[in-house]
C-alpha positions as CSV (number, residue, x, y, z in Angstrom):
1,X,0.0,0.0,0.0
2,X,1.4,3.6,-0.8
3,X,2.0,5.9,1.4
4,X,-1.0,8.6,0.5
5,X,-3.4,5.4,0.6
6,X,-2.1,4.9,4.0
7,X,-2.7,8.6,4.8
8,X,-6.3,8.5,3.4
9,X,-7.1,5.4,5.1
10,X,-5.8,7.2,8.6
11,X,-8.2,10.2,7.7
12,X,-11.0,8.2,7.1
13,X,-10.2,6.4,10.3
14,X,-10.2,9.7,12.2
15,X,-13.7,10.3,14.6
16,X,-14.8,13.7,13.9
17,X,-17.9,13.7,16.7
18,X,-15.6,16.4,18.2
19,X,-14.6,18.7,15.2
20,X,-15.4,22.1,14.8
21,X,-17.2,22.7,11.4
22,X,-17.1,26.0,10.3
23,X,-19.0,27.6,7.2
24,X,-19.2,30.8,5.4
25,X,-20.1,33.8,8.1
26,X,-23.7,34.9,7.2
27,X,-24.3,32.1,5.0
28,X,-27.3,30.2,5.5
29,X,-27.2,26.4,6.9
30,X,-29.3,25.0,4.0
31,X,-27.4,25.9,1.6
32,X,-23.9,25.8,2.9
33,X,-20.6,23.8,2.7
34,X,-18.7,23.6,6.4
35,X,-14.6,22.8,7.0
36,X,-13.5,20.8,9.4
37,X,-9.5,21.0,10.2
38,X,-7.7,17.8,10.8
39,X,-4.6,17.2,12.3
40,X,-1.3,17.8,10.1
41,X,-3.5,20.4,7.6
42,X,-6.0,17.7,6.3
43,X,-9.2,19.2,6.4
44,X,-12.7,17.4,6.1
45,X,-15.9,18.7,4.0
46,X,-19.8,18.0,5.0
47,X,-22.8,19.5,3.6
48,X,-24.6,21.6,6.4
49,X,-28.2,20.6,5.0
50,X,-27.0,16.6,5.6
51,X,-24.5,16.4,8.2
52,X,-25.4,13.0,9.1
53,X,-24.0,12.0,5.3
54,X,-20.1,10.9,5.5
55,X,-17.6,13.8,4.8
56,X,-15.7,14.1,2.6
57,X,-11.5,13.9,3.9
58,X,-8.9,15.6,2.1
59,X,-4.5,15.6,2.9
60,X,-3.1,18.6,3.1
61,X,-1.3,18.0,-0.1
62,X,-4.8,17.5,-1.7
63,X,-6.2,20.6,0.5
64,X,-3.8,23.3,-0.6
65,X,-3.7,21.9,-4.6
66,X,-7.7,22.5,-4.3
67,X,-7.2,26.0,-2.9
68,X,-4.6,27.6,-4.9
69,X,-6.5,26.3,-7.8
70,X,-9.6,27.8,-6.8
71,X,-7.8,31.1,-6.2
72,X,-6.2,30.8,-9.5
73,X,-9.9,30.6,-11.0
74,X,-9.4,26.9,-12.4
75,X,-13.3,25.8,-11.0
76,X,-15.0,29.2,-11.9
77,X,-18.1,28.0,-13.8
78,X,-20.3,30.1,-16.1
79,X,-23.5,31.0,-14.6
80,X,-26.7,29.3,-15.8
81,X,-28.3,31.6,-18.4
């Protein structure tokens, strides 16, 4: 097994009961997506509407490729017409 399966196995292991999920400030619950931060800058991702669904875990490497993409503009979509 590789060692980033090995790290997303050990995320996925990780209980979460006790995280602190955070969302956008003013944004409403029903329509938001909140970040939890894991140890060694993983971070995990639930929709606020279903937090009883699994969340999503993501390694720091994965975390910070996602981010500076999205400040780059690489997942800006087109509005719907």
């Amino acid at each position: 097994m590789s060692n980033e399966a090995r790290e997303k196995d050990a995320l996925y292991a990780l209980d979460l009961s006790d995280v602190e999920w955070v969302g956008a400030p003013g944004s409403d619950p029903e329509d938001r997506i909140e970040v939890a931060r894991l140890s060694g800058g993983a971070v995990a991702i639930r929709n606020a509407a279903h937090p009883e669904d699994p969340p999503l875990r993501y390694t720091a490497a994965e975390w910070e490729a996602f981010t500076l993409g999205a400040r780059d503009g690489e997942f800006d979509v087109a509005p719907h017409p």
